[in-house]
C-alpha positions in Angstrom: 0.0 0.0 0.0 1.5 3.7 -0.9 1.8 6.2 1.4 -1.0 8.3 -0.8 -3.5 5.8 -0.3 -2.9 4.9 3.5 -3.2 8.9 4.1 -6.8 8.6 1.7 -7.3 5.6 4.0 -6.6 7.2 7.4 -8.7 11.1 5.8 -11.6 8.6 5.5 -11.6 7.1 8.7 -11.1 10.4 10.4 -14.0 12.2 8.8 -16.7 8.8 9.3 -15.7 9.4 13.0 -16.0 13.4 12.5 -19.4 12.6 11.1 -20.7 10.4 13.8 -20.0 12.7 16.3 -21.7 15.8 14.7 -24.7 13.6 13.9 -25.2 13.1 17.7 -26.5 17.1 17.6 -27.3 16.8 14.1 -31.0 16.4 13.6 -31.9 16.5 17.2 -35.5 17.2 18.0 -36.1 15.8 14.3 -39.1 13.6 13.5 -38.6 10.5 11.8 -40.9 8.0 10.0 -39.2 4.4 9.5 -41.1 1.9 7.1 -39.6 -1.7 7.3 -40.6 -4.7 6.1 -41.6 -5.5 9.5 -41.2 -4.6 13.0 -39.8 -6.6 15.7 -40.5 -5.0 18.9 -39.1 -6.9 21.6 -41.4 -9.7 21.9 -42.9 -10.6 18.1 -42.7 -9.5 14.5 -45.0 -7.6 12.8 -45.3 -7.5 9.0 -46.0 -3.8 7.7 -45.6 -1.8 11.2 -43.8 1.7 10.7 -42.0 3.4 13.7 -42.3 7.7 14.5 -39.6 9.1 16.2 -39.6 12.4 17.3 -36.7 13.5 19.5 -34.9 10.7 21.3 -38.0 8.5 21.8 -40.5 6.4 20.2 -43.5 8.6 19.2 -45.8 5.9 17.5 -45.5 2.6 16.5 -48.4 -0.2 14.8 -49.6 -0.5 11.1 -48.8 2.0 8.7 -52.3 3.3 8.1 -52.3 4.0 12.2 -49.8 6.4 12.2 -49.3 9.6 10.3 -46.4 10.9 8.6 -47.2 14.7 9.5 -44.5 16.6 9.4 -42.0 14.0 9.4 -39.4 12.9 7.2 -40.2 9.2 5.6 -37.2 6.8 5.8 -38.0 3.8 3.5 -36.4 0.9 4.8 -37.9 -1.7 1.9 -36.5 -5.0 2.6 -35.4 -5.0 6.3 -36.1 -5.5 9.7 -36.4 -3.3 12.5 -35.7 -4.1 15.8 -35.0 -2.8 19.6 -31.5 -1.4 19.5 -29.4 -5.1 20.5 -28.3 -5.1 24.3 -24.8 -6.6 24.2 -25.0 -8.5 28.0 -20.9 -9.4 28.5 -18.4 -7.2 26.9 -14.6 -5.9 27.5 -14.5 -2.9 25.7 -10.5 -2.8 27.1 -9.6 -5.9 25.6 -8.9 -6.9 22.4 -8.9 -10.7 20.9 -6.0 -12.6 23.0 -4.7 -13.8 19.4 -3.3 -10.4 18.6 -2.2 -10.1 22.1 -2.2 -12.2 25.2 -4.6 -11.4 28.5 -1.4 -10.7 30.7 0.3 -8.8 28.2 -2.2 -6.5 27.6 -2.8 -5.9 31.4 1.0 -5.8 31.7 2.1 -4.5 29.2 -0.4 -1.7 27.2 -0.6 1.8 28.6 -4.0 2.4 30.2 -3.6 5.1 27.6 -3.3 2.8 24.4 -5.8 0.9 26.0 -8.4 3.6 25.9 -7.6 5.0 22.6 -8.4 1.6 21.3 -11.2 1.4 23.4 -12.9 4.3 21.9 -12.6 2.3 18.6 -14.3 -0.6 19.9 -17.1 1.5 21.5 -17.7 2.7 17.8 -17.7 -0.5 16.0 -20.2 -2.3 18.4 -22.3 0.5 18.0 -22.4 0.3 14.4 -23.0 -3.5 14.6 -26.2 -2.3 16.0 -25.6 -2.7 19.6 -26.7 0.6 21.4 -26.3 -0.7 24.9 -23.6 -2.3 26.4 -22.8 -3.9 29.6 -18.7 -3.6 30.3 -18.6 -6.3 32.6 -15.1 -5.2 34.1 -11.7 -3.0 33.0 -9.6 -5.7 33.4 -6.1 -3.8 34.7 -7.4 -0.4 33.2 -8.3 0.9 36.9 -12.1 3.3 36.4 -11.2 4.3 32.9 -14.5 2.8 31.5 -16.3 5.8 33.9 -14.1 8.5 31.5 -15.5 6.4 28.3 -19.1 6.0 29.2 -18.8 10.0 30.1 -17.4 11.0 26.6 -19.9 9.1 24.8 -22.9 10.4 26.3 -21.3 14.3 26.0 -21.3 13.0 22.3 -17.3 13.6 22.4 -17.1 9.9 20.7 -19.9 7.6 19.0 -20.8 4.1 21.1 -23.3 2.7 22.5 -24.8 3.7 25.9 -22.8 1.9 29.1 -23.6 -0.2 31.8 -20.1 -0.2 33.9 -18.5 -2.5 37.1 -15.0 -0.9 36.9 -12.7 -2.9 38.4 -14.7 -5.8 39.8 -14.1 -7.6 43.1 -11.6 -10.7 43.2 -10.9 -12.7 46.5 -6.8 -12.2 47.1 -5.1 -14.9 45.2 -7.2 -16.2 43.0 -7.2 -14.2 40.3 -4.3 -12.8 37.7 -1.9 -12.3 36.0 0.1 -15.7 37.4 3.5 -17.6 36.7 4.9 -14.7 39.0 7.9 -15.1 41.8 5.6 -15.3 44.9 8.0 -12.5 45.9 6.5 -10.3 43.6 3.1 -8.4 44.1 1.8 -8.1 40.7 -0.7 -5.8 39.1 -4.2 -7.5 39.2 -7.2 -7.6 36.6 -9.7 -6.4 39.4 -10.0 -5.2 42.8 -8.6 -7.4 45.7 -10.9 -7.7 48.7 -11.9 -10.0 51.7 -13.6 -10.3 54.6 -16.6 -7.8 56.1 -14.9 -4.3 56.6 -12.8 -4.6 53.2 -15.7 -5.2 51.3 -18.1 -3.3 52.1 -15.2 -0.6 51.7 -14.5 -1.9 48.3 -18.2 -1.7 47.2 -18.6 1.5 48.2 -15.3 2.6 46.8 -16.4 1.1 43.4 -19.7 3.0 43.4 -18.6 5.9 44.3 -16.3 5.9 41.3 -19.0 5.5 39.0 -20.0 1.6 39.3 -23.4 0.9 37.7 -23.1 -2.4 39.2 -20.6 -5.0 40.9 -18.7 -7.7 39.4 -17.4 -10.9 41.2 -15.7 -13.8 40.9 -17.1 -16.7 42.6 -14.6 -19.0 41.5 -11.5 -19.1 39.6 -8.1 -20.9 39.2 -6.3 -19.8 42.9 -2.2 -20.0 42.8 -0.7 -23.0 40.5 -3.9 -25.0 40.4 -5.5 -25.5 36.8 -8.8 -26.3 37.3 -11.5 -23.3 39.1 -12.8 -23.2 42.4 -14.9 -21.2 44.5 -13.5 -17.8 46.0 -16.0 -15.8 48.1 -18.2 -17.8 50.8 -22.0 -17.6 50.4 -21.9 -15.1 53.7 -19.2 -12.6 51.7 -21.0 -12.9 48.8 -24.4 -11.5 50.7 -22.7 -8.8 52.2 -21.4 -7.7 49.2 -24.9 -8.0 47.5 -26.8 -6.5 50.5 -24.0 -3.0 50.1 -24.8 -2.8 46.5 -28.2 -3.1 47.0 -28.5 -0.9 49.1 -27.9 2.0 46.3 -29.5 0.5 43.5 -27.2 -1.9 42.3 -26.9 -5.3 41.3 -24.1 -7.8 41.6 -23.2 -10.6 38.6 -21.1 -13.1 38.7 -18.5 -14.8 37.1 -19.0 -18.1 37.5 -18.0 -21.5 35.9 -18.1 -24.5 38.6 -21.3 -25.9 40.5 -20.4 -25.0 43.2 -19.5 -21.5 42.4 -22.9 -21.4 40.8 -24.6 -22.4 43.7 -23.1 -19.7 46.0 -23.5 -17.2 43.7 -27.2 -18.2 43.4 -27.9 -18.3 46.9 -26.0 -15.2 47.7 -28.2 -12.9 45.6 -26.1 -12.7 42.1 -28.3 -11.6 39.6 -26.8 -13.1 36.8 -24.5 -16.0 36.7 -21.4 -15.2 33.9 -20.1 -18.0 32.1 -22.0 -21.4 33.6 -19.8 -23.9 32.2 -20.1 -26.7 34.7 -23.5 -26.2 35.7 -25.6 -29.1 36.6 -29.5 -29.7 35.9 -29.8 -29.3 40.3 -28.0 -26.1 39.9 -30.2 -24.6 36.9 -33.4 -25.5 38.2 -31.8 -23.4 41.7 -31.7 -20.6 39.3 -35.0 -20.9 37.8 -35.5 -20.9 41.4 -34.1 -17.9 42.4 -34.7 -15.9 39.4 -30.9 -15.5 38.5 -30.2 -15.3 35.0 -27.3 -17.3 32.9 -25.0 -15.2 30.6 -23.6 -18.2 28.5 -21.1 -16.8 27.0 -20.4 -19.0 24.1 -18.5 -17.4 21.6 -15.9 -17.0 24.1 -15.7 -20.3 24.8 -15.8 -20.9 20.8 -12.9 -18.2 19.8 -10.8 -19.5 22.5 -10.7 -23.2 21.4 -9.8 -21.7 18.0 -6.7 -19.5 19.1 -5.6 -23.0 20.8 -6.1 -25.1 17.6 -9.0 -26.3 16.6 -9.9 -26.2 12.9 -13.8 -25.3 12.9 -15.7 -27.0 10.8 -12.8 -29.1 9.8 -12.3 -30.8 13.3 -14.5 -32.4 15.7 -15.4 -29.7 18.5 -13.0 -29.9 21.8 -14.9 -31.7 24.7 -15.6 -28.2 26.4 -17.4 -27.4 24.0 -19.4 -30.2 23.7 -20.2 -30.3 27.3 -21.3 -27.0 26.8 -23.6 -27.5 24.5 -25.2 -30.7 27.1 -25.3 -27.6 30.3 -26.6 -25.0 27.9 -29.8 -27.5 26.7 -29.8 -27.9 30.7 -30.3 -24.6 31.3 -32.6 -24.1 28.7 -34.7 -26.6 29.8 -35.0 -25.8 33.1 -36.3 -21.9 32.2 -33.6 -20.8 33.2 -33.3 -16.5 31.7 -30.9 -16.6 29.7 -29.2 -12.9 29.0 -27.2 -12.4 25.6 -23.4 -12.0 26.2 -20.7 -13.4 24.0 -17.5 -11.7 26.0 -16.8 -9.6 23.6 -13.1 -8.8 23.8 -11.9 -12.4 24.0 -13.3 -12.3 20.3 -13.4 -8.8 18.0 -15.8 -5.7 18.8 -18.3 -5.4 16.2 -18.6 -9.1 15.9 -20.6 -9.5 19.2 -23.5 -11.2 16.7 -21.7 -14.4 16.5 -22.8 -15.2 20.1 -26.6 -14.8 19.1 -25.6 -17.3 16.0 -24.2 -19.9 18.3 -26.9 -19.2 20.7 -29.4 -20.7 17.8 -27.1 -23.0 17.2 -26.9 -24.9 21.0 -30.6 -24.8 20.7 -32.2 -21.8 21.2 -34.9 -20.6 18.8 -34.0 -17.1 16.7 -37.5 -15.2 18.4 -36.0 -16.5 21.5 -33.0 -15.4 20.5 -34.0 -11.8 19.6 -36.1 -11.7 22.9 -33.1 -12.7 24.8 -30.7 -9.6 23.1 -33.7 -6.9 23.8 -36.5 -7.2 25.8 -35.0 -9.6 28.3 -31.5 -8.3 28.8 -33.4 -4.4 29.3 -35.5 -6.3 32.6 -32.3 -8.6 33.6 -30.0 -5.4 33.7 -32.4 -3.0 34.8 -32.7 -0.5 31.4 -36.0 -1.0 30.8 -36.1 2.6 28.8 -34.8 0.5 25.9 -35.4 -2.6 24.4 -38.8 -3.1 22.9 -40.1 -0.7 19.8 -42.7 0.6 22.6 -44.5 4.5 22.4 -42.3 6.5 24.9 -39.1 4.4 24.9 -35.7 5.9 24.1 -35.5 6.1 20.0 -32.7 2.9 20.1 -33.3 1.1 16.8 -31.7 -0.9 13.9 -32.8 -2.3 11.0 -31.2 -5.6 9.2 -31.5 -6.7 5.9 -34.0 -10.1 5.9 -35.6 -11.6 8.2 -33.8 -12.8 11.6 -36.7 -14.2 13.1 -36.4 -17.2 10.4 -32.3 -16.6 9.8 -30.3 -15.3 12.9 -27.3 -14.8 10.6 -29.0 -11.9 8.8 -28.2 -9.8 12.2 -24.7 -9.3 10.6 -26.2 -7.6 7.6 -26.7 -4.0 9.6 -27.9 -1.1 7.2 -29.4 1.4 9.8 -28.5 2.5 13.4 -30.5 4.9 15.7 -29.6 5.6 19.1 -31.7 8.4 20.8 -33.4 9.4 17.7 -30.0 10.0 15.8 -28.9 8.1 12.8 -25.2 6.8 13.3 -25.8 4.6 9.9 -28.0 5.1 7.3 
């Protein structure tokens, strides 16, 4: 490539950002009329629905000949679907795939400054795959610097989508990482070390007061030289915990992958369980139970068996995976909710649709599929502004070519994103 047409290259990108950003002031206050092929609002498709927007929120939604296109300007979206703005449920906006760089590295190794600057790129991209909501579930070494990005996307100083945070996230002392260490060394951490009653509630509170939506855990993990996970946090920690974040609003998730984990997680008042590898039909149906929801994760688990070796749809799948296919049918049919998450960061930003493939794929249906990426994760996580195509919810909306409630795939295939009333694509 010449230097001429890397400069074009790098002009172009410069100016699509440039243009983002102004459109966030751009045509505020306008009124918009969006006519699909049909309208999935949260819950079910509707063939021949239109959408008004005026300002940042949903005006009007049903059959065309229900709602008038007064003083609005008509945006023919002939051969697509329209759908709730997607709720991405597990992402790192500070990582980026551990094939370009290992997890220690980059919490070693990257500036917190590179780290953001990159982040800022991955905020845009899964906005533009058609996610307007995220939830960062942790910085992972960066410290509170997902506070300074959710803050310059909603002052509209860069495009992304709106951000649920957990900052650091909580870790019992020596189980977490980076690890292969002298134990003379104290190294950097990914999270927040805490134990016992006074330290955590201290910890909580520190982490909310630096901005904390809600509050990340570990409930198991792989302590000192040991390679398989076990449980960190006892049940009584882990209510403590909840019961501080509760009281100011917040919930607590968890990352975890054992039974047992699960289980104290479960009973301790987790409102989501993070990754659910090992879970076992007793322990779903003590979700289903409790009401705590499963964020499956699988296109971590997927991308990660790849950067080790396996040859997809050339080799048979690694036994993880296919004992994660048996405890996600478990889960499913136990009823447990299951939130949409894929971990984004393990794999690329802007790719967080290839969890929602796989998702069909282990069994899920795609309207199950679509419920589980809108409606469900705006109740699970507590934005219930968003997620349905509803008269007086924020103006969050994409529109895919096809039809994903027959072919999930055709989520890739974004032509139009809105995010309060603004277009970001078109």
């Amino acid at each position: 490539m010449t230097f001429h047409s890397v400069w074009t290259t790098l002009r172009l990108g410069l100016l699509m950002i440039l243009f983002n950003v102004a459109g966030q002031s751009f045509g505020q206050g306008q009124t918009y009329l969006l006519k699909p092929d049909r309208i999935f609002d949260g819950e079910t498709s509707h063939e021949g629905w239109v959408v008004r927007v005026k300002g940042d929120k949903i005006e009007a939604v049903g059959a065309a000949s229900s709602v008038s296109s007064e003083g609005a300007e008509v945006v023919d979206l002939k051969g697509t679907t329209l759908l709730p703005g997607l709720i991405e449920g597990h992402s790192h906006l500070f990582l980026h795939p551990y094939n370009e760089t290992p997890w220690d590295d980059q919490v070693l190794k990257e500036a917190r400054s590179l780290r953001t600057a990159r982040a800022t790129i991955h905020a845009q991209k899964t906005l533009m795959a058609g996610f307007t909501t995220v939830r960062d579930l942790g910085t992972e070494g960066a410290e509170y610097d997902d506070v300074g990005l959710k803050q310059a996307i909603n002052q509209g100083i860069i495009p992304g989508p709106r951000m649920i945070i957990v900052t650091r996230a909580l870790i019992a002392t020596g189980s977490y990482a980076p690890k292969g260490f002298s134990p003379d060394i104290d190294v950097p951490q990914g999270a927040e070390e805490a134990d016992g009653h006074d330290a955590l509630i201290k910890a909580v509170r520190r982490q909310i007061g630096k901005g904390a939506d809600a509050i990340k855990i570990y409930a198991d993990y792989r302590w000192g030289l040991m390679a398989e996970a076990r449980p960190t946090f006892t049940v009584d920690e882990i209510k403590l915990i909840v019961e501080v974040a509760k009281s100011s609003g917040r919930a607590v998730v968890a990352h975890a992958s054992t039974a047992e984990g699960m289980r104290r997680a479960i009973l301790g008042g987790c409102e989501t369980v993070e990754h659910g590898d090992a879970g076992t039909p007793e322990i779903f149906a003590l979700m289903k139970q409790h009401g705590t929801a499963l964020c499956p994760t699988l296109a971590a688990g997927d991308a990660i068996s790849q950067y080790r070796g396996w040859k997809k749809g050339q080799s048979p799948e690694p036994e993880r995976l296919k004992q994660k296919r048996v405890t996600f049918k478990q889960a499913l049919d136990a009823g447990v909710t299951i939130a949409a998450g894929g971990d984004v960061g393990v794999f690329s930003h802007g790719d967080n649709a290839r969890e929602l493939d796989l998702m069909v794929d282990y069994g899920m249906k795609p309207i199950d599929v679509l419920r589980s990426v809108t409606s469900v994760n705006a109740e699970v996580f507590h934005v219930v502004d968003r997620g349905r195509i509803r008269t007086g919810l924020l103006a969050d909306l994409v529109a895919v070519e096809g039809d994903p409630t027959k072919t999930i795939t055709d989520l890739h295939r974004v032509r139009t994103v809105m995010k309060g009333g603004v277009f970001y694509k078109r």
